[in-house]
Structures are given as C-alpha cells and as structure tokens.
N, C-alpha and C positions, 0 to 999 in steps of 0.2 A: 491604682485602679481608677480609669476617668466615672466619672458623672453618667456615663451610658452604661457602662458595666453596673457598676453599684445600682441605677436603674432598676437590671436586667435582675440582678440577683433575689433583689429585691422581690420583683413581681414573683419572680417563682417561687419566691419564701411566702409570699400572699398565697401562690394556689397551693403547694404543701398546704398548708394553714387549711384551705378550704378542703380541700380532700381528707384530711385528720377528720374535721366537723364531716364530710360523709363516709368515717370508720373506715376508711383506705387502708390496706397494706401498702409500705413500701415497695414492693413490685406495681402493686394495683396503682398507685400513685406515678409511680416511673413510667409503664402501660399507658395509662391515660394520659400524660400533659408529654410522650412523644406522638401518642398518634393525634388527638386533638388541641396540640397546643405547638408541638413541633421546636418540645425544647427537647435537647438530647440528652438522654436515658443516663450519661456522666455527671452533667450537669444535676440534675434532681438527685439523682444519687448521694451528689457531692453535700449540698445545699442541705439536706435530707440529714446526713450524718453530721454536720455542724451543728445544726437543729439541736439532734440527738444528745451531743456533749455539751449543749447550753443548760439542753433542759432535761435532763436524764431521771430526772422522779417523775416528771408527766409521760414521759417517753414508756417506763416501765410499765405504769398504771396504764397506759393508754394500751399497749402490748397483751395486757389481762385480761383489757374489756373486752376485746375484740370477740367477736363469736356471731355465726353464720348469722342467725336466725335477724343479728340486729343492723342487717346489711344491706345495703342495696339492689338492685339488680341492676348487670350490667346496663342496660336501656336508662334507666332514671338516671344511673352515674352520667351515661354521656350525653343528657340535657341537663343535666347541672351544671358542668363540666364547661358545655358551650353558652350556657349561659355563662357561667364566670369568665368567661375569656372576653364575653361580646359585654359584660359589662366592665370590668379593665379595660377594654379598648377607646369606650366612649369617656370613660373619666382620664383617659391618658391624651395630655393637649398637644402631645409630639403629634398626634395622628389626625 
C-alpha cells in the first residue's frame, strides 16, 4: 500500500473517530462521509469493521450506549461533518 493510500485510510479512520464522538451508527456513519465527504460506502464499511476487530470491548460498550434521545439531529450531524472535512482539509499540506 503506497503513502497516499495509507493516507486515505487513515483520514477516514479520523472521521469514523469523529462520528463515534457524535453517537453515529454504522450506517449513519457510511450515509454521512458518502454523501458529504464522498468516500465510498465500501470503503468506511471496510475501515469501520477493522475498527471493530481492533477494538471490540469499546465497539460493544459503544453499541449499548447508543439511544435516540443522546443523538443528534440530522442538521447538527451535517455541520459537524462539514466542519470536520473543512478542517482536515486545511491541516492536510497536499492541498
């Protein structure tokens, strides 16, 4: 794998990351970083379930907490969302 891949993987191991911190489902998480971040829905899948078999006691506990009430609304999700994309962009020196 070159240096741009491992990159790539990376960032979207960073926005996984940030979508956990705002209580994303796995779908909700896939949803959001294809329609505002424009990786594809395999890709975080993939990325997503490595995740999962790294860290499989926080993955479990994380699965527990989850519950409506401690959740976002769509609207909030996707000014976080674009905020973390537009701040990853400006800390990444390729761009």
């Amino acid at each position: 794998m070159g240096d741009s891949s491992t990159s790539y993987i990376h960032m979207v191991q960073h926005m996984i990351e940030k979508c956990l911190i705002f209580n994303m489902t796995k779908e909700e998480c896939i949803e959001a970083l294809s329609k505002h971040a424009n990786i594809k829905p395999v890709i975080t899948s993939t990325v997503w379930n490595e995740l999962e078999k790294e860290n499989k006691e926080f993955f479990e506990a994380y699965a527990q907490s989850q519950s409506k009430q401690d959740r976002m609304s769509e609207e909030e999700t996707c000014r976080m969302i674009q905020k973390m994309i537009s701040d990853s962009s400006s800390k990444d020196p390729g761009k």
